[in-house]
N, C-alpha and C positions, 0 to 999 in steps of 0.2 A: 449507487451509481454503477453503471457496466458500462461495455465497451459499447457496445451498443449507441447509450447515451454519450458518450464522449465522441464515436463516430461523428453521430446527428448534429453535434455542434460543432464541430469541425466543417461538417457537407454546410451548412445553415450559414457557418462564418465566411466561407471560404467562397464557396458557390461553386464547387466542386461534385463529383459524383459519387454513390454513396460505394463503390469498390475503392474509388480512393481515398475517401475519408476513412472506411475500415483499415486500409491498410497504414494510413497516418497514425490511425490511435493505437494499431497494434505497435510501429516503431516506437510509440512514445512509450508505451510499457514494457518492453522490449529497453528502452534505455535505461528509465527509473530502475529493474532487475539488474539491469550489468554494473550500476553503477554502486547500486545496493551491495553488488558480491565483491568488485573489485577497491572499491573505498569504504565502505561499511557505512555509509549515509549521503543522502540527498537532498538537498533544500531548495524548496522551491520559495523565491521571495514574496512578500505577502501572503502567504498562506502557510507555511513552518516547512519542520525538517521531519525526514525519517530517518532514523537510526537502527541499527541493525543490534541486539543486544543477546547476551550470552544466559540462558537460565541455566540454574542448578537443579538438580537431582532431589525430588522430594516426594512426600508422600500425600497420597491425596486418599480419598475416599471414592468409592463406588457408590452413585446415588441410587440405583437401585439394593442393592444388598446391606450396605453400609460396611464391606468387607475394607482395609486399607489396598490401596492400589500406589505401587511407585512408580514413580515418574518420571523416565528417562531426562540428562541435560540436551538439551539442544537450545537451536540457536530462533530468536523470534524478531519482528520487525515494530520498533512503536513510533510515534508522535507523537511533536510538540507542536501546537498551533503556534500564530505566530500571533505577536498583539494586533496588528492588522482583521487578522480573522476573530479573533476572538472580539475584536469592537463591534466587529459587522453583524456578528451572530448575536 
């Protein structure tokens, strides 16, 4: 899915133009992002949450050489669907 495609149904449901459905679907990722940094998750109902979660420092391999490569901690984003979507899928 891109923006793109989120625009399109937005312009499609709406019956709006396609400058301001991009600009719709940019505010809505645009909110999802702030909401992600300021609270560390966001749920959207019927379809799950994202959680924002802390990785540790490990070591990995280089798939070309097979030499180990380490892994800096930083921070990554996951989900949980929700049973709503998992029934539908």
């Amino acid at each position: 899915m891109s923006k793109a495609f989120i625009a399109a149904v937005i312009q499609d449901s709406l019956g709006c133009t396609g400058v301001a459905a991009s600009h719709g679907a940019e505010a809505l990722i645009q909110a999802i992002v702030s909401e992600l940094r300021t609270e560390g998750s966001f749920t959207l109902p019927s379809f799950g949450r994202f959680t924002v979660c802390t990785t540790k420092t490990r070591q990995a391999l280089n798939p070309r050489t097979g030499e180990p490569v380490k892994v800096e901690a930083g921070r990554t984003v996951r989900f949980k669907a929700s049973p709503v979507l998992k029934k539908s899928v």
